[in-house]
C-alpha positions in Angstrom: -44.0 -113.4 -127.4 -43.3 -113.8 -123.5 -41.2 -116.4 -122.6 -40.3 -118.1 -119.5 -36.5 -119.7 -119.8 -36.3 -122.4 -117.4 -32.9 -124.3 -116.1 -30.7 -120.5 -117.6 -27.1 -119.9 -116.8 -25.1 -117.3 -117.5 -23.7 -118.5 -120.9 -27.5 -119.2 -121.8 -28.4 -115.7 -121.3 -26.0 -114.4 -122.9 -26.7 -116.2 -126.6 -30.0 -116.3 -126.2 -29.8 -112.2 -125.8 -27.6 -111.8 -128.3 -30.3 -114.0 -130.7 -33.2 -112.4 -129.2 -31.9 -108.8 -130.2 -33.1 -110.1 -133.8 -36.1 -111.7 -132.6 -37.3 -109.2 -130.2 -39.4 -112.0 -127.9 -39.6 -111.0 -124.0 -37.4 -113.3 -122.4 -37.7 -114.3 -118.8 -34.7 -115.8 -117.3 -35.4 -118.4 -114.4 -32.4 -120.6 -113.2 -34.2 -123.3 -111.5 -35.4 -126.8 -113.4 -38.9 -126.5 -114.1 -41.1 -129.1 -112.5 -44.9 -130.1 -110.7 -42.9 -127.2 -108.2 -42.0 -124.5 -110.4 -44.4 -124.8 -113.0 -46.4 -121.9 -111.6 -43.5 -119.6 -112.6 -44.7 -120.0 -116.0 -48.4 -119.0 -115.3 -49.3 -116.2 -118.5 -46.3 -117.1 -120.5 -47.1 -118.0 -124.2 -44.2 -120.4 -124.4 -41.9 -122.6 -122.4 -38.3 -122.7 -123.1 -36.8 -126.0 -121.2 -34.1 -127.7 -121.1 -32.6 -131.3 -120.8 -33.2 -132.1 -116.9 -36.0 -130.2 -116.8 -39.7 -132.1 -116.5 -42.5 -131.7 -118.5 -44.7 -134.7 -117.4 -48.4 -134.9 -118.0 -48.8 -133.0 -114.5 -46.4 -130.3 -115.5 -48.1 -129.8 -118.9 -51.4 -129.5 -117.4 -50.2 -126.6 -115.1 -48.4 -124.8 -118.1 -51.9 -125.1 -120.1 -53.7 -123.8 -117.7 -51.0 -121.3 -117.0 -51.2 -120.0 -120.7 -48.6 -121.7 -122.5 -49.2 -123.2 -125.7 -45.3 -124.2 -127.0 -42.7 -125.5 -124.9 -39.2 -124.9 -126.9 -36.9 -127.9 -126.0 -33.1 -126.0 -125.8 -31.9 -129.6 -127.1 -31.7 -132.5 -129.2 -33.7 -135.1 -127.1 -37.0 -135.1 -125.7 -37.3 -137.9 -123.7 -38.2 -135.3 -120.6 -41.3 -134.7 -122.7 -44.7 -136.5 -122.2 -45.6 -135.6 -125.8 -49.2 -137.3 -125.7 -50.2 -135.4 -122.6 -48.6 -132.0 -124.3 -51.2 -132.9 -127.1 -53.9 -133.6 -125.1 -53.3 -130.6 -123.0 -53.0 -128.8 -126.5 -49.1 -127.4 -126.5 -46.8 -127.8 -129.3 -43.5 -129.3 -128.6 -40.2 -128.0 -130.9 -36.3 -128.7 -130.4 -33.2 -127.9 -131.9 -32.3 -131.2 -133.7 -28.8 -129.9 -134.3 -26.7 -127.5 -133.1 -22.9 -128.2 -133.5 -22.3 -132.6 -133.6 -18.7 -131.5 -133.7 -18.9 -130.5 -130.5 -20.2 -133.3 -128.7 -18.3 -135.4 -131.3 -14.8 -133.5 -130.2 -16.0 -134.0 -126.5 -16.2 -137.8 -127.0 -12.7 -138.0 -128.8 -11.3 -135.6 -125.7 -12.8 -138.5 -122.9 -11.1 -141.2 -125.1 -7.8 -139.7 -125.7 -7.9 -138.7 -121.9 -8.6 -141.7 -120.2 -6.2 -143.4 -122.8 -3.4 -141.3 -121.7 -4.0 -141.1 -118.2 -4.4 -137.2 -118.4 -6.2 -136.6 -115.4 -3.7 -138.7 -113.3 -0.3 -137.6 -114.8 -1.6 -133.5 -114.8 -2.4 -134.3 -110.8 1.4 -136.0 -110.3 3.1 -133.5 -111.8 1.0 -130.3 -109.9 2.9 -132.6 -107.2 6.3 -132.6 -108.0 5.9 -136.6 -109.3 7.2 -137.1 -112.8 7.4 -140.9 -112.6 5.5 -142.8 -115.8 4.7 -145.7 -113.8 0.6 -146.3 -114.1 0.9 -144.3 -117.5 0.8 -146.7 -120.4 -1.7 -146.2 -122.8 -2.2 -147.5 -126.5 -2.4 -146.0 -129.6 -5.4 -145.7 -131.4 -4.2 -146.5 -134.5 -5.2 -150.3 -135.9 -7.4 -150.6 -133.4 -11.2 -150.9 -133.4 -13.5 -148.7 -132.3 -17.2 -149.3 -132.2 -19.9 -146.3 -132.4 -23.1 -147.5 -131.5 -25.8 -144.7 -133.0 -25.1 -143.0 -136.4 -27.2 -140.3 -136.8 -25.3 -136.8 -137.3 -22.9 -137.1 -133.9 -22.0 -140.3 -134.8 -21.4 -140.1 -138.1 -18.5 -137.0 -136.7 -17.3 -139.8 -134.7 -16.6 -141.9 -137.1 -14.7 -139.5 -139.1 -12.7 -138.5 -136.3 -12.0 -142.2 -135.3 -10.9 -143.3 -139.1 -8.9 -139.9 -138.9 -6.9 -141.8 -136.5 -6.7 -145.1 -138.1 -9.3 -146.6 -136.4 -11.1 -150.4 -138.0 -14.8 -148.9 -137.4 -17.5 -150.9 -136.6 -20.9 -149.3 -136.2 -24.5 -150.2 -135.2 -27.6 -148.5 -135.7 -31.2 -149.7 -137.3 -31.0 -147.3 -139.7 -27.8 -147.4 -141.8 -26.4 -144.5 -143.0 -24.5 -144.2 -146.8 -22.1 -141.5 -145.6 -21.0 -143.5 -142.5 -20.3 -146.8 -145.1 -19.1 -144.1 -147.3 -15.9 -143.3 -144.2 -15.1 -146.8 -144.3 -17.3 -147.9 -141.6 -18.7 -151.2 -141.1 -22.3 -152.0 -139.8 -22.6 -155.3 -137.7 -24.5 -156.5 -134.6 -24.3 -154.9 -131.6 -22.8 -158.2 -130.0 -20.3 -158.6 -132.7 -19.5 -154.4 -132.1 -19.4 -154.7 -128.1 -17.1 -158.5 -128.6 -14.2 -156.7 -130.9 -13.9 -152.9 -130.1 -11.0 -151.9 -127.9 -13.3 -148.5 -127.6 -17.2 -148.2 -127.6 -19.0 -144.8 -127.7 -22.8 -144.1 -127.3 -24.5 -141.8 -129.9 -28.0 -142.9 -130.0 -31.4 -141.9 -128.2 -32.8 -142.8 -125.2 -36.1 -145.0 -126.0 -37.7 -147.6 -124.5 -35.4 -150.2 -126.4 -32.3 -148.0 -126.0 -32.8 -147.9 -122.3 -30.1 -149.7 -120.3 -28.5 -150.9 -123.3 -25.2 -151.2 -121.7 -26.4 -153.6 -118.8 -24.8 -156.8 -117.0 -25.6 -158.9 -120.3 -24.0 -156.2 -122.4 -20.9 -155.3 -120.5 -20.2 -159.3 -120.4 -19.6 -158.9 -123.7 -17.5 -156.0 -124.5 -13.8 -157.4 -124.6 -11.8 -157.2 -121.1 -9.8 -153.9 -120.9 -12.1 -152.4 -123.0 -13.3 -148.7 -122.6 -17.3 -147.1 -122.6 -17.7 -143.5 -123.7 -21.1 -142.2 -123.3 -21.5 -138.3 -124.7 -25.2 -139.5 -125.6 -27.9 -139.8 -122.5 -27.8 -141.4 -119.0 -30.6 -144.2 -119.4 -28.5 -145.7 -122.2 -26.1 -147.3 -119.1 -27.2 -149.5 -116.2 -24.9 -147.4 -113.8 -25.0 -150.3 -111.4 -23.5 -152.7 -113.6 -21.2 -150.4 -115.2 -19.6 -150.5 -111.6 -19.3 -153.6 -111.0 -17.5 -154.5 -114.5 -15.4 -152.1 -113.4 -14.8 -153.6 -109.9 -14.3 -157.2 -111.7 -11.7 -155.2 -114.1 -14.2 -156.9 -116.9 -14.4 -153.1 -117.9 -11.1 -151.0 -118.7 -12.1 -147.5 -118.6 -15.3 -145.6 -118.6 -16.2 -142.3 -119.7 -19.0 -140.4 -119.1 -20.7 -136.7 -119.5 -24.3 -138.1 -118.9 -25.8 -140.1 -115.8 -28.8 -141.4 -115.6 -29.5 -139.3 -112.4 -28.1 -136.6 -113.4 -30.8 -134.3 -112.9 -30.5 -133.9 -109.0 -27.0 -133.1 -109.9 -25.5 -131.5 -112.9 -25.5 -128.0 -113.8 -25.3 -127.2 -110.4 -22.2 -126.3 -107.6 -22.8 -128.7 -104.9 -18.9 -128.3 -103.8 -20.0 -127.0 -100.8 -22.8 -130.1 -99.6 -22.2 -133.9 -99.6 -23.4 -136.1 -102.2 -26.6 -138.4 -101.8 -26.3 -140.3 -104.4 -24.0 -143.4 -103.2 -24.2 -144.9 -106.7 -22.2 -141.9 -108.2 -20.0 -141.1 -105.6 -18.8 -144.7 -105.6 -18.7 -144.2 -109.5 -15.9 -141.5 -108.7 -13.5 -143.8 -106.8 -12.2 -145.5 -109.7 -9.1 -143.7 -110.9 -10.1 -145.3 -114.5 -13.2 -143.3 -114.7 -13.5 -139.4 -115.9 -17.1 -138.2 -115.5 -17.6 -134.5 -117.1 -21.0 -133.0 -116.2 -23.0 -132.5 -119.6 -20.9 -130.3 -121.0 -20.1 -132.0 -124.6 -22.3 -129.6 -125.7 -20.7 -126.2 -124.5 -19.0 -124.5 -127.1 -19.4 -121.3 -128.6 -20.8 -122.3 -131.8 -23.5 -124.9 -130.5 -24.8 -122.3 -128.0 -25.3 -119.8 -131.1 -27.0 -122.5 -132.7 -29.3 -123.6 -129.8 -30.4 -120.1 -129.1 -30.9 -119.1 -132.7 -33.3 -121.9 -134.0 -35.1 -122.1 -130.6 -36.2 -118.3 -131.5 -36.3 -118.7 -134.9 -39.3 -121.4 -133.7 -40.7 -119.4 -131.3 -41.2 -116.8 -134.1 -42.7 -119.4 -136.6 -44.9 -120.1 -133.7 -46.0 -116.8 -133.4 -46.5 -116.1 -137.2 -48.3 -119.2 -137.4 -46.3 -120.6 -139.7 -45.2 -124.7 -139.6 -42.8 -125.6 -137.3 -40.2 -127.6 -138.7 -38.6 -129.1 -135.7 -42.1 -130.1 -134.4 -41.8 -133.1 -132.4 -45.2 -135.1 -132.0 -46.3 -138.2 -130.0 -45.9 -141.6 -131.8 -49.5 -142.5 -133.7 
């Protein structure tokens, strides 16, 4: 089938080629987000590939219908991005890779912790300097300490794993729970009674409607003061506003991001050379207690194989006619 790869970088290509050389689809390789301004690129392909910052609104997904398409093949877990009542209506199939490696974002969320902990960032910088003082340094250890995931679905359940690993008291809140999280020696609670008692809080749920902002100036005032926010998950989960100023008020310890809620005029891209527009972020990267890494707890070796091997493995079920098991549908 012909299909036009939106929001493609170099490491896409090169897994998705490598996949493809099995699947034998014709692959068209565009490097800009697809949106209401690009959509036109997509006129006579079959299917869409897109990924997490691209837009597929109801506008969008008329254009692609009308354009030809009749699957758009989400290169990730979430589709939030997705109008999937309008993709119905305009009769296009939506699919995603549901998982591709959790260890991967799960080690990326450990890495944040351990470096904003240790003050990596800062001490690598003093000693490029010639300054070897400690002073500024002190960290803790994570051992006996608790740690709350919020969100135990596959990442999270890694998390927990890795955070018991290091002698962690784990609390965890989801709405679904999970036997092989109670099974690490996690304990479900509130999300007030998680936010009040972890020393560390980490974000592996979806962005929803009730998920939405679920770190906001309510919920900050009650994480414990010192107390760090790791967010591997998706922007919309934190009220970026209000993450600064618990920061500011020293309420909040340490934050750690690889998602932003805005992040689409901004990640995957090299905008070294221009000045940022977005005063919310650049203020966000003032505070030397604050490591934000742009989307990249995904990027290893083995989760790019994965995401390019069941995102053509769907396109050829698609093809075959054959179900589509990572078929994502509008709520009834």
């Amino acid at each position: 089938m012909r299909v036009a790869v939106f929001s493609t970088r170099a490491y896409d290509r090169a897994h998705l080629d490598r996949a493809n050389g099995r699947a034998g689809h014709a692959l068209a390789y565009f490097d800009v987000h697809l949106d209401a301004a690009t959509s036109q690129l997509a006129h006579g392909f079959e299917v869409v590939s897109a990924f997490v910052n691209d837009r597929l609104d109801a506008a969008v997904l008329r254009a692609l219908a009308q354009g030809g398409t009749r699957l758009v093949a989400l290169r990730c877990a979430g589709f939030n991005q997705v109008d999937l009542a309008a993709a119905a209506d305009a009769g296009i199939r939506v699919v995603r890779v549901p998982a591709y490696s959790p260890h991967a974002v799960a080690e990326h969320t450990i890495a944040l912790i351990l470096a904003l902990n240790r003050h990596i960032p800062r001490a690598v910088a003093r000693v490029r300097d010639g300054n070897f003082a400690l002073d500024g340094l002190v960290g803790f250890d994570l051992y006996g300490k608790t740690a709350g995931v919020v969100g135990t679905g596959k990442i999270g359940e890694v998390v927990v794993r890795l955070l018991a690993g290091f002698g962690c008291r784990v609390l965890v809140h989801d709405p679904f729970e999970s036997p092989a999280v109670t099974a690490l020696g996690a304990t479900y609670t509130t999300l007030e009674t998680l936010l009040a008692e972890s020393r560390v809080v980490t974000l592996h749920c979806p962005l929803t409607p009730d998920t939405h902002h679920v770190m906001n100036a309510d919920a900050f005032a009650l994480l414990r003061k010192g107390s760090m926010l790791i967010n591997t998950s998706r922007g919309g989960l934190v009220d970026t506003r209000a993450a600064i100023a618990a920061l500011k008020s020293g309420h909040l310890g340490a934050l750690g991001i690889d998602v932003y809620e805005e992040e689409a005029a901004l990640f995957f891209e090299d905008l070294s050379g221009t000045v940022l527009r977005d005063d919310v972020f650049a203020r966000l990267l003032t505070f030397p207690n604050v490591i934000v890494t742009a989307h990249q707890a995904f990027l290893t070796t083995e989760a790019l194989t994965a995401i390019a091997e069941t995102t053509l493995a769907s396109i050829t079920a698609f093809a075959a006619n054959q179900p589509l098991a990572n078929e994502v549908r509008a709520s009834a």
